[in-house]
Every structure is written in C-alpha cells, then in structure tokens.
C-alpha positions as CSV (number, residue, x, y, z in Angstrom):
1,X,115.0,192.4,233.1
2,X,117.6,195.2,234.0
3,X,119.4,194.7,230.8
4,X,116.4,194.6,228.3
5,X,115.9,197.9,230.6
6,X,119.3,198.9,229.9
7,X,119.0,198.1,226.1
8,X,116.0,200.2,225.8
9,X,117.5,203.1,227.5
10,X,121.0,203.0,225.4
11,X,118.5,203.1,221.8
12,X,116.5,205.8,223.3
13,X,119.3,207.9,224.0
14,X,121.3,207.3,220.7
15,X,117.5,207.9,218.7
16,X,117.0,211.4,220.9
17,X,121.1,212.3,220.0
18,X,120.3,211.6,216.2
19,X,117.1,213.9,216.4
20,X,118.8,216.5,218.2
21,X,121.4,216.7,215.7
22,X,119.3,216.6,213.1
23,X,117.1,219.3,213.9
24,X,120.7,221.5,214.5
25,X,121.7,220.7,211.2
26,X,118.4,221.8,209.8
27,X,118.3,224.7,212.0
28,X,122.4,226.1,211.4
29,X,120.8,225.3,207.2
30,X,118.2,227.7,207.3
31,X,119.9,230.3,209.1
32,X,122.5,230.1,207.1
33,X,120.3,230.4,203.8
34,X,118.8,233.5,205.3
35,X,122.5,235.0,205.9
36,X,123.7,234.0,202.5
37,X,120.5,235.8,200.8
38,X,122.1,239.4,200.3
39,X,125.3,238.1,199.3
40,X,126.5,240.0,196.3
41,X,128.9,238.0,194.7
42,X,126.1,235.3,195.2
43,X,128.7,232.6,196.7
44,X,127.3,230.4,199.6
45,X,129.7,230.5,202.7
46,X,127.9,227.9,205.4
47,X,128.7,228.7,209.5
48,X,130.0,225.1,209.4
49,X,131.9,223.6,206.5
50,X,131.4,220.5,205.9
51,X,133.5,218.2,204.2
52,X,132.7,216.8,200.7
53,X,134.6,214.5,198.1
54,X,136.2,216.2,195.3
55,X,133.2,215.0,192.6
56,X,130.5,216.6,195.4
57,X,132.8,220.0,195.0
58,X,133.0,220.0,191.6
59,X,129.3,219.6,190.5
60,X,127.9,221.5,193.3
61,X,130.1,225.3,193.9
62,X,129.7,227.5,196.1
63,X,127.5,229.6,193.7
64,X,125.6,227.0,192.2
65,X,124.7,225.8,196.0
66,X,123.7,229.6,196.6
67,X,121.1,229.4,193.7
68,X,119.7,226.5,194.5
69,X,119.4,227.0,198.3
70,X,118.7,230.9,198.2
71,X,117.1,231.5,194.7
72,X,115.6,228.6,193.2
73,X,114.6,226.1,195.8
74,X,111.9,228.4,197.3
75,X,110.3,228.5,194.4
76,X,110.1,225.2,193.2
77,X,108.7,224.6,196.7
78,X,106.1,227.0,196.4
79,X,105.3,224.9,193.0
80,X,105.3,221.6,194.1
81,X,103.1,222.7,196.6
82,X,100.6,224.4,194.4
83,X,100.9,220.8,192.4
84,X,100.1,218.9,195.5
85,X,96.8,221.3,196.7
86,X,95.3,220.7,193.0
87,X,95.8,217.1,193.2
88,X,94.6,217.0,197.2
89,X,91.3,219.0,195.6
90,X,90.8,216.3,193.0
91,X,91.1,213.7,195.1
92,X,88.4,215.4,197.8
93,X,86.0,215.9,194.8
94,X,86.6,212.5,193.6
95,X,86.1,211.0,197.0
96,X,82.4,212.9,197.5
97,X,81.5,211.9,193.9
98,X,82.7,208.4,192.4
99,X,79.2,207.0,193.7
100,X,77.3,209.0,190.8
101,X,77.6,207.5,187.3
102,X,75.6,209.5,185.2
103,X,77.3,212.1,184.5
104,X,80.2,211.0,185.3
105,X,81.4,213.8,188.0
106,X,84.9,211.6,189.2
107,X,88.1,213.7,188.0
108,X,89.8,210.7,188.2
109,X,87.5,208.5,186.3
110,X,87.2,211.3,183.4
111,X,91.1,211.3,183.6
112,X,91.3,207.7,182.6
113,X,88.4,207.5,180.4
114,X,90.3,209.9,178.0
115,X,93.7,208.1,178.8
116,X,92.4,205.2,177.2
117,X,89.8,206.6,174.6
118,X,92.1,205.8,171.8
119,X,93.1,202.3,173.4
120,X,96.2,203.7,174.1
121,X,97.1,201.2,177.1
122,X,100.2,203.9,178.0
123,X,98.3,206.2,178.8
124,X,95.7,204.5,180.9
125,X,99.4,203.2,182.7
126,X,100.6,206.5,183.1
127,X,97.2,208.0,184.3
128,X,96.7,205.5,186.9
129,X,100.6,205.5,188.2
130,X,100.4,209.3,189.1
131,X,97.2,208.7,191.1
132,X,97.9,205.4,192.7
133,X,101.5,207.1,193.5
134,X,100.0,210.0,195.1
135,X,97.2,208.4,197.0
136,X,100.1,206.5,198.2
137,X,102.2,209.1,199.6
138,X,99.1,211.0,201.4
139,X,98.5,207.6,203.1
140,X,102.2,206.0,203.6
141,X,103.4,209.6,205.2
142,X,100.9,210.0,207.5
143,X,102.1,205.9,208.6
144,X,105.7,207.1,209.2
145,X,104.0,210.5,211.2
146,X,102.5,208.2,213.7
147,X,104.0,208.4,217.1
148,X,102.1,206.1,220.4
149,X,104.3,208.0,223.0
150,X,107.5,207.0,223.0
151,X,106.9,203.1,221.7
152,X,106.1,203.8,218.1
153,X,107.8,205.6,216.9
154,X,110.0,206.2,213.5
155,X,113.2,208.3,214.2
156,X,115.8,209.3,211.1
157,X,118.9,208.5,210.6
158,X,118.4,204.3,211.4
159,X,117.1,204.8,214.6
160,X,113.6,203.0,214.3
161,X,113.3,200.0,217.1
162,X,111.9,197.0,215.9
163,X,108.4,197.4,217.6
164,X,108.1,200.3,215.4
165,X,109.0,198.6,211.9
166,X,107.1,195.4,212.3
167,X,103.6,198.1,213.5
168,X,104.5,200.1,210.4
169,X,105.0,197.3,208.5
170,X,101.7,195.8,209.5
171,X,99.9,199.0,208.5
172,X,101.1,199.2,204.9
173,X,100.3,195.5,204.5
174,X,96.9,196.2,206.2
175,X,96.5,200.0,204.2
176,X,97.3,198.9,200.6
177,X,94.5,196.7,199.5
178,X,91.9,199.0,200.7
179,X,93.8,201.8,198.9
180,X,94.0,199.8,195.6
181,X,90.1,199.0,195.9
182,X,89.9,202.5,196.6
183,X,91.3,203.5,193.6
184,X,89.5,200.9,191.2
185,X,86.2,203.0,192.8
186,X,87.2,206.5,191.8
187,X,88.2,205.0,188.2
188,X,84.7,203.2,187.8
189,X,86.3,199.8,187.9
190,X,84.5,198.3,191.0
191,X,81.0,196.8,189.8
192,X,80.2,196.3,193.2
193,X,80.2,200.2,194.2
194,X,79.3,201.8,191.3
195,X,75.9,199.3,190.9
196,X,76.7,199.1,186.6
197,X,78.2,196.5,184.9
198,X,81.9,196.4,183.8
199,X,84.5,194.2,183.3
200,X,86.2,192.4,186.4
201,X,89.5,193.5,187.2
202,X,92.0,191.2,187.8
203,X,93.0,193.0,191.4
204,X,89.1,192.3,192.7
205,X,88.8,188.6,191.2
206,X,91.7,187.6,193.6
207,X,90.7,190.1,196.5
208,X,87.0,190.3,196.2
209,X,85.0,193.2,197.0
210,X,84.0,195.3,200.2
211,X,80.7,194.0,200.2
212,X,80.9,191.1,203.2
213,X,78.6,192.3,205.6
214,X,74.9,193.6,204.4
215,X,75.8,197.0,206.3
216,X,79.1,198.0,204.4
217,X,77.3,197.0,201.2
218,X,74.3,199.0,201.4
219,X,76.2,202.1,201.4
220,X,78.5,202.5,204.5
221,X,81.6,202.1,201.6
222,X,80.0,205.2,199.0
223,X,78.7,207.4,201.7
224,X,82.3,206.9,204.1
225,X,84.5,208.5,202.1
226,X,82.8,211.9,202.3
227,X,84.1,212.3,205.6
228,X,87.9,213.1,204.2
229,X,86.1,216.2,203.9
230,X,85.1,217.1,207.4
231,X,88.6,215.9,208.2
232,X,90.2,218.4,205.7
233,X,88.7,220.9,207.4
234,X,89.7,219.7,210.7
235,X,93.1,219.4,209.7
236,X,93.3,222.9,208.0
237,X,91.7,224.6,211.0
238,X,94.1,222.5,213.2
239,X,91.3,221.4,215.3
240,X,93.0,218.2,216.9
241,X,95.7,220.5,218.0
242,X,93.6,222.9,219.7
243,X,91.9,220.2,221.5
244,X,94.4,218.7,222.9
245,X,95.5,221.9,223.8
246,X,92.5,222.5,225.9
247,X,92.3,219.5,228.0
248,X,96.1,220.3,228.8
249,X,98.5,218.2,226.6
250,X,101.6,220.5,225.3
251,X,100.8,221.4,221.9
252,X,102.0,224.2,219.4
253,X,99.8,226.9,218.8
254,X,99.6,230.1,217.0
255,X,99.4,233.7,219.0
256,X,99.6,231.6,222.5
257,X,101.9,231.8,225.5
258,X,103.1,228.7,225.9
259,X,103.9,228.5,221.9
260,X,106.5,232.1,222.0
261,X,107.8,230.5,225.3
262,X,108.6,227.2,223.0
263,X,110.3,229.3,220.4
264,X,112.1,231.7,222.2
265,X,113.8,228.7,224.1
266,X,114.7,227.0,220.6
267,X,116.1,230.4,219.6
268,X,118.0,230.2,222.8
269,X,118.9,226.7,222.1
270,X,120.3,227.4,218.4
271,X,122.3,230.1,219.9
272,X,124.2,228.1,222.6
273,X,124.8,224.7,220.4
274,X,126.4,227.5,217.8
275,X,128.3,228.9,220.4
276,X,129.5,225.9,221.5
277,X,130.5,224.7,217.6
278,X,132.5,227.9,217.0
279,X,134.5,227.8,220.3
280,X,135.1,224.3,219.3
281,X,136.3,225.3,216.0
282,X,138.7,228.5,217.9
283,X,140.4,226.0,219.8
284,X,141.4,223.9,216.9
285,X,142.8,226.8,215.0
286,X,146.2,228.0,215.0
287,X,147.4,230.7,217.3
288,X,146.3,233.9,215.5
289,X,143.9,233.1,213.1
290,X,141.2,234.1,214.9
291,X,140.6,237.9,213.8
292,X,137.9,240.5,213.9
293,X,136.6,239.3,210.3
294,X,136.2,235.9,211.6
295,X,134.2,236.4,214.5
296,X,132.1,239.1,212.4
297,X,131.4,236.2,209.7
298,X,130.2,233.9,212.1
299,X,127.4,236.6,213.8
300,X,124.4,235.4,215.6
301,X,121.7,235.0,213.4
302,X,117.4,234.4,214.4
303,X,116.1,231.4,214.1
C-alpha cells in the first residue's frame, strides 16, 4: 500500500513539474513576442536561447521567426478563428433543423446534396471529411479538457496515468458512433430520423439506428439536439464558471477580486522563475561578460 502511495505521489510530482514548465515556456514565449514587436531590424532575440540543430537554424532565422511569431501568426489566428465560428454557426443551425425535410433547411445536407449533384463521388468525400473532421475535433477536445480532480486527468508532455488513458479511451469508443449517426442525420441519410425513404447506409445496417426504446424514437433524438443551443449560450456567457463561483469553488472570473489577485501572483511568479533563469545564466558566463547592455536586454517584461 505505501509504495502504490509512493508511486502515485512520484507521477504526480513529475506531471505538476512538466506543467509548470510548460506554462513558463509559454509564458517567457509571449513576453518575448511582445518585446520583439518594435524591433526595427525585425530580428527575433528570445530571453532564453534555445538550442536547435543546424537544419532547424537554417530554415527558421531569426527574422523569419520574427514574422511568423510577431507579424503573421496573429493574424492567421484571428482567421482560423473566424473559420471555426462559421463552421460552429452551421453546425448550431444544422443541429435545430435536420428534422425538417421540406425545404430542406440543414447546411450540411444542402452542402452534400450539391457535392454530389453531378455524381461526383469526390466531392460528396471531400464534403463529408471536413464535417465529420470538425465535428470530431469539437467533441474529441472537449474529451482531453476533462479533468475529475486530480484522477482524470490528461497532462502534456507524456504525463497521462493510465486511469486517465483507458477513461479517455472508453469515451471516444463510446462518443464516435453516436457522432457518425449524428452526422448521417444532418446529411439526410438516417431514414429512421428524417421519417422519408432513402437508401440504407452501410454504417446503420451494421450499427442500427437510435430508435430502441419507443421514447427516444418518438422524438427525444430530433428534439435533443436543440439544446447545443442553450449550451452555446451558457458557454459564451460563461455561466458554469460563475456558478461555481458562487457556491465557493475557485474559479477565474472577469472584473473580480479573487481573479487580479490570481494574475498579479502569476505576474509575480513569471518574474521570479526569470530571475532565477538569468542569474543562472550570470553564473555560467565568463568573468566580465556581464555588461550594462546585457542586463538592459534581458528587462522585466508584464505578463
């Protein structure tokens, strides 16, 4: 018992370590980004060097690294997040309407309609791969945010337990039928929901349908998945945070006490791990090396 205890306390420490210096490393990243910005040369000079092999240095210069981290990476951020909103707003509409047939008001079912109008089986492929993948990532990332207190839990950097692989595991295996039947629905491909006749798809003639009990078949599976949108809108009005902030569990909130406390200890934080880093780095230099330009280049910076 007190070495399963002692195992369990040794991979909890090593998983916090590897989170901790993650988050520095993001942290010392974007502070540097924000330093490098008014560079006029337009060369990126990070606090902390790291080393790279010669290919690494050759394709990626300092000035090409200062383009993509202070110019262009913003901005195709900014774009693949306008991409992902349209796509989340399809998919919201397509949810509240796949149930009605005539017209046809699905986005996604229009979408692959005209994919294959000309019988153009490509294009019915490439349609259905861009919204099978991103229904995927909406519900495989939210698998990997799960945390149950400290026991589920998926850490970076190899640090996952084994009671946390095999419970995420379980949930894709349990999470991707009902995704792919999910899909067939939104596409007009599921007879069973959609109340029409079409041809059987060769997913629900070895799955089935979702129609085993009388109550799930009479409209508990068209009428369901119009709740995404109440749960949009308790997600973008963060109401799970500020309920759990209420009844007294720690949470991060906007214009509250507790939240500036929380950032102006990680400022604090950032500040005395970079400390630490450049005295580390003083002490391995060479007597005399260490110069007024030197300690100016490596100035404090807010997080």
């Amino acid at each position: 018992m007190l070495h399963k205890r002692l195992i369990s306390a040794i991979h909890r420490k090593f998983r916090t370590s590897s989170s901790w210096l993650a988050l520095l490393e993001d942290g010392f990243e974007l502070e540097d980004c924000i330093r490098n910005q008014p560079n006029g040369d337009r060369t990126f000079r990070p606090t902390f060097p790291v080393a790279r092999g010669q290919l690494h240095s050759m394709i990626c210069t300092p000035r090409i690294e200062w383009f993509w981290k202070c110019l262009a990476r913003q901005w195709i951020l900014k774009a693949v997040a306008v991409i992902i909103v349209i796509f989340a707003v399809m998919v919201v509409w397509s949810e509240c309407t796949f149930f009605v047939v005539e017209p046809v008001l699905s986005l996604f079912a229009i979408f692959v309609t005209l994919a294959g109008y000309h019988r153009e089986y490509f294009n019915v492929e490439l349609a259905s791969f861009f919204i099978i993948a991103f229904l995927s990532i909406c519900t495989y990332r939210t698998v990997f945010k799960i945390r149950f207190f400290n026991y589920y839990h998926f850490a970076p950097r190899h640090q996952t337990d084994e009671n946390s692989l095999i419970f995420g595991g379980t949930l894709l295996c349990r999470l991707t039928p009902p995704m792919c039947l999910n899909f067939l629905s939104l596409i007009h491909m599921d007879s069973h929901i959609i109340k029409t006749r079409t041809a059987e798809t060769a997913f629900t003639r070895i799955m089935g349908h979702l129609d085993v009990l009388p109550i799930i078949s009479e409209g508990f599976n068209i009428y369901f998945p119009m709740l995404i949108l109440v749960l949009c809108l308790a997600t973008y009005f963060r109401l799970g945070t500020r309920i759990l902030n209420f009844f007294g569990f720690q949470q991060f909130v906007d214009n509250d006490d507790l939240s500036v406390d929380l950032v102006n200890e990680g400022r604090e934080l950032m500040q005395r791990e970079r400390r630490k880093r450049l005295r580390a780095e003083d002490t391995k230099k060479p007597t005399g090396t260490a110069d007024g330009a030197g300690q100016q280049h490596f100035q404090l910076w807010p997080c």
